[in-house]
N, C-alpha and C positions, 0 to 999 in steps of 0.2 A: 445446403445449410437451411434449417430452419428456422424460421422467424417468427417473435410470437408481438404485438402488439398490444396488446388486450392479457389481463389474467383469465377471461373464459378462453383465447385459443389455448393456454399452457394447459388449463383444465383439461380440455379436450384429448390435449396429446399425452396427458398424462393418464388418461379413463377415469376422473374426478368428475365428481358431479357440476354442471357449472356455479360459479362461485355464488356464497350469499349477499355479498357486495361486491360493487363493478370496479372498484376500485384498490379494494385490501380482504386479503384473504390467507386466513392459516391454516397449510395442507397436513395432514399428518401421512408422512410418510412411510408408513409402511403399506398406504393404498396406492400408493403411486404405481401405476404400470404403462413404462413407455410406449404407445400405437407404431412402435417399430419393429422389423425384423433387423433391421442392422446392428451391428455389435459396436460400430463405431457413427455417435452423433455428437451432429457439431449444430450449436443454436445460437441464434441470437436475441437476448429479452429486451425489451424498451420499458425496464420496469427493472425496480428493488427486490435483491430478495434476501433474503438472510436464513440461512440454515442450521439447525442446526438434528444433528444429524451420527446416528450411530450405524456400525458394519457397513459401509458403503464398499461395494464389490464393482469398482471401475477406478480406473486414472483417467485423471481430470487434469485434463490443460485449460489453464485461465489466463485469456491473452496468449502471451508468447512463455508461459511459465507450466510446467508441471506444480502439480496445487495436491497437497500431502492432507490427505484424509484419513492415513494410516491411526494416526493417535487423535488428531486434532477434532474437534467436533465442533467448532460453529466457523461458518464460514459468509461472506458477502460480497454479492457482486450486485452492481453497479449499471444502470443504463447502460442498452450498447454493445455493452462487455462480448466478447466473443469464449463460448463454453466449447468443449470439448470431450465427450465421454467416451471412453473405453472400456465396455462392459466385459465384465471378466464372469466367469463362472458361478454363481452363486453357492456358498456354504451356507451362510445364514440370512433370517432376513432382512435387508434394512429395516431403522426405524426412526423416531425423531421426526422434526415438525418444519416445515418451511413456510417463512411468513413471507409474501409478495405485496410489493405493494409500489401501485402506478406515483409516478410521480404528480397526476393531476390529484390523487388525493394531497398532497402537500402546499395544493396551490392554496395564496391567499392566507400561509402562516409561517412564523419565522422560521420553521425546518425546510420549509422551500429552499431556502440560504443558507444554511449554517448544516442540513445533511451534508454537503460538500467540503467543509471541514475535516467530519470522519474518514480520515486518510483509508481509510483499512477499504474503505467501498473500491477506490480504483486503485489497490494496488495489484502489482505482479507479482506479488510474493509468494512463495513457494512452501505456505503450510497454513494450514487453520489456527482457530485459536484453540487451545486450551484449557479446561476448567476444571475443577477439583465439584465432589459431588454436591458443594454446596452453592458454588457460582452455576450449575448444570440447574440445580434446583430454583434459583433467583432469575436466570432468564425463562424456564417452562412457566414459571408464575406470569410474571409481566406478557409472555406470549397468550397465555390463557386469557388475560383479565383485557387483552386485546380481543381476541375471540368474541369472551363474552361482549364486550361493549358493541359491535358493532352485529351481533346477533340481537341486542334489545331491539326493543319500538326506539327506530331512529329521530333523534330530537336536535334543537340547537345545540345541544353542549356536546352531541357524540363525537363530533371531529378535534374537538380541543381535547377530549378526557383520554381518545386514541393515540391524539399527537405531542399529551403529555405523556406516554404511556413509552410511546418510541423513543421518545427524547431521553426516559431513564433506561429504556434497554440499552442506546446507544451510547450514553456514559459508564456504566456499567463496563461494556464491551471495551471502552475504550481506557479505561483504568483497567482490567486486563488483560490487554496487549502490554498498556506500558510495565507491569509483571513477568509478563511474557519474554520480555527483551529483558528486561534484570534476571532473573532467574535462568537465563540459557546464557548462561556468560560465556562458557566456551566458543559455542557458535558464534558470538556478537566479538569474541576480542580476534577471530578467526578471521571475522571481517578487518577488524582493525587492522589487521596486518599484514592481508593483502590490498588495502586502501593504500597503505603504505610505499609496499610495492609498487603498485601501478605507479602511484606519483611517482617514486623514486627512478624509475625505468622511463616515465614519460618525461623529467625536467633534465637527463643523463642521458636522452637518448639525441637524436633531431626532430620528435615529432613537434616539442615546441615551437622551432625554429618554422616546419611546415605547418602546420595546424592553431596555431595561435594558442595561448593557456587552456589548460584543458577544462569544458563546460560538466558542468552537476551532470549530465545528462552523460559525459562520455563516461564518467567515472563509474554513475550508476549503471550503464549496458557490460561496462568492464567486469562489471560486480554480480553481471546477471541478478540485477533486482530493479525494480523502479525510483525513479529518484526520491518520491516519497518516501515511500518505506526505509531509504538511505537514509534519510536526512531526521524522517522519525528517530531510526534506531539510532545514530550516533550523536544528536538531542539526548537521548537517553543516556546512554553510555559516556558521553564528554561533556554535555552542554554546549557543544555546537556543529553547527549546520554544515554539510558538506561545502561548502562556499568556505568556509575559514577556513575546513581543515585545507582545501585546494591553496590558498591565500597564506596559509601559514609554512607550508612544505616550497612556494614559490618565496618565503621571504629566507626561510631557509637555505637553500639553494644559493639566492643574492649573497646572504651573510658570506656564504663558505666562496664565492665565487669573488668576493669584494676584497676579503682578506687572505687568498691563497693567491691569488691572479693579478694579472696587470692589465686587464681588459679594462678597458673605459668604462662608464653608466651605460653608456649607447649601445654596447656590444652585448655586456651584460643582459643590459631589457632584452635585446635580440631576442638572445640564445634562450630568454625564460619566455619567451612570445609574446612580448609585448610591438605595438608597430610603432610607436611613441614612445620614445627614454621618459618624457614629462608626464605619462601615464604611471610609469614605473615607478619615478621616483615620488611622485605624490601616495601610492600603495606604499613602499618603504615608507615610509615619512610619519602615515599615518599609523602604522604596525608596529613601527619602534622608536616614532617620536624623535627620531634623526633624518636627517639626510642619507643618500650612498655614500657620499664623497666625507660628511662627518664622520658616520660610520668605519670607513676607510683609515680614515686620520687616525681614527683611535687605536689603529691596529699597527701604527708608525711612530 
C-alpha cells in the first residue's frame, strides 16, 4: 500500500510537477499519470482531497465500500481514508480537477473544526455526488479562484480569502447532497424499508435477548453504509436520527407485546434487550408519556 504524507509525495506518484504550495494544491486531472505498472492500487493520504472528476476508467473501493463514479462527479475523502483503484482499460481520457489539501493548512482557523462536520469527508457511501451543468460550473469557479489566490504573491490575507473560499465550496456541496437524498427517493425509501426489516427481524427474533438493543452502528453495517450517511439520509427523509427510528420500532414492539401478552414489564424489557425493566420503563414513559403497566390498563 501506498502512503502519501505530504502533497509533493502524491505529486510525484502522480508525474505532476511538485506542487506550488506545500500545503494546498489543484491538480487537473487529466495530467495525472500513475508511476505504477500495477492495475490494482491501494493508498493511503494524510491529507483532503476533493474531486471532482469526469470519465474515470477504474472502480474505486473507499473504506470498506465500492465508490460509484459511473455518473457521479465530485467525490471526498478524508484523512487516513484507505483508496482502492482498479484500473480498467481506458476508452477516453480522464479529466476534471482534484483539490488536495494538508490539514496543517487549516490549522489556526475555524475549519480546523467545523471540516469535520461535513459528513460526506468520512463516509462509506457508495456513490459521488451529482451536479447538473450549472452546480459542475459553481464549483470549477470557486476551485479556480482557489488556484488563483494561492498562485499570487502570498500575503496576510491569502490563507483567510482560501479558507473562505473552501468553506463556500463546502456549503455548496453540502446543500447538494441534501438534493441528492430528496430527489433519489426510490433509492432513499428502499432504504426505509429495509431499516424496517432489519428492526423487525432483530426485536422478533432472540438477538435482542443476546445482543442487547440493537446500536446505530449495527443497523448501519446491516444497511451496508456508514452510520453517518444513515443518519444524514433519514434526517432527510423523516426528520430523525437513526436512534429514534431504532427507539421508536422498540416502543412499538412494547405496545403490541403489552397489549397482546401477559408477560410482565420485566420480561417484556427482556425480550427488547433491555438488562434493567427501570431502563425500559423510563424509555416507555418518555415516548408515550405513560407507563407500561398504564399503558396496559388502557387495553383492559
Amino acid at each position: 500500500m501506498h502512503t502519501f504524507n505530504t502533497l509533493s509525495e502524491f505529486h510525484k506518484f502522480c508525474a505532476l510537477p511538485k506542487p506550488e504550495h506545500p500545503l494546498i494544491s489543484l491538480v487537473d486531472y487529466g495530467q495525472v499519470d500513475y508511476q505504477t505498472i500495477e492495475n490494482q492500487i491501494t493508498w493511503m493520504q494524510n491529507f483532503y482531497s476533493i474531486g471532482l472528476k469526469r470519465d474515470i476508467q477504474a472502480k474505486v473501493r473507499y473504506g470498506q465500500q465500492q465508490y460509484d463514479f459511473d455518473e457521479g462527479l465530485l467525490s471526498f475523502i478524508g484523512p487516513r481514508q484507505v483508496l482502492q483503484f482498479e484500473m480498467l482499460p481506458r476508452e477516453r481520457k480522464p479529466s476534471g480537477w482534484l483539490l488536495l489539501i494538508h490539514p496543517d493548512f487549516l490549522w489556526n482557523t475555524p475549519l480546523a473544526k467545523t471540516i469535520k462536520s461535513y459528513e460526506f469527508f468520512g463516509y462509506a457511501i457508495n456513490e459521488a455526488l451529482f451536479l447538473s451543468e450549472k452546480e459542475e460550473k459553481t464549483m470549477i469557479e470557486i476551485l479556480l479562484h482557489i488556484q488563483q489566490e494561492y498562485r499570487s504573491n502570498i500575503d496576510k490575507f491569502s490563507q483567510n480569502i482560501i479558507i473562505a473560499q473552501l468553506e463556500l465550496l463546502l456549503n455548496y456541496a453540502e446543500r447538494y447532497y441534501q438534493r441528492q437524498f430528496l430527489t433519489r427517493k426510490i433509492n432513499n425509501h428502499e432504504v426505509l424499508v429495509r431499516l424496517e426489516d432489519i428492526l423487525d427481524t432483530y426485536f422478533n427474533g432472540e438477538e435482542a435477548i443476546n445482543k442487547g438493543i440493537p446500536t446505530v452502528q449495527f443497523v448501519a453495517d446491516a444497511l451496508n453504509v456508514s452510520s453517518n450517511y444513515l443518519s444524514s439520509l433519514l434526517k432527510v427523509l423523516t426528520g430523525q436520527s437513526t436512534q429514534q427510528h431504532i427507539h421508536e420500532k422498540l416502543i412499538e414492539k412494547a405496545k403490541e407485546k403489552l397489549s397482546t401478552t401477559q408477560l410482565s414489564v420485566s420480561e417484556i424489557a427482556y425480550t427488547l434487550g433491555f438488562e434493567h425493566s427501570q431502563s425500559f420503563s423510563k424509555l416507555f414513559k418518555s415516548k408515550t408519556k405513560q407507563s407500561p403497566l398504564a399503558f396496559r390498563a388502557s387495553f383492559n
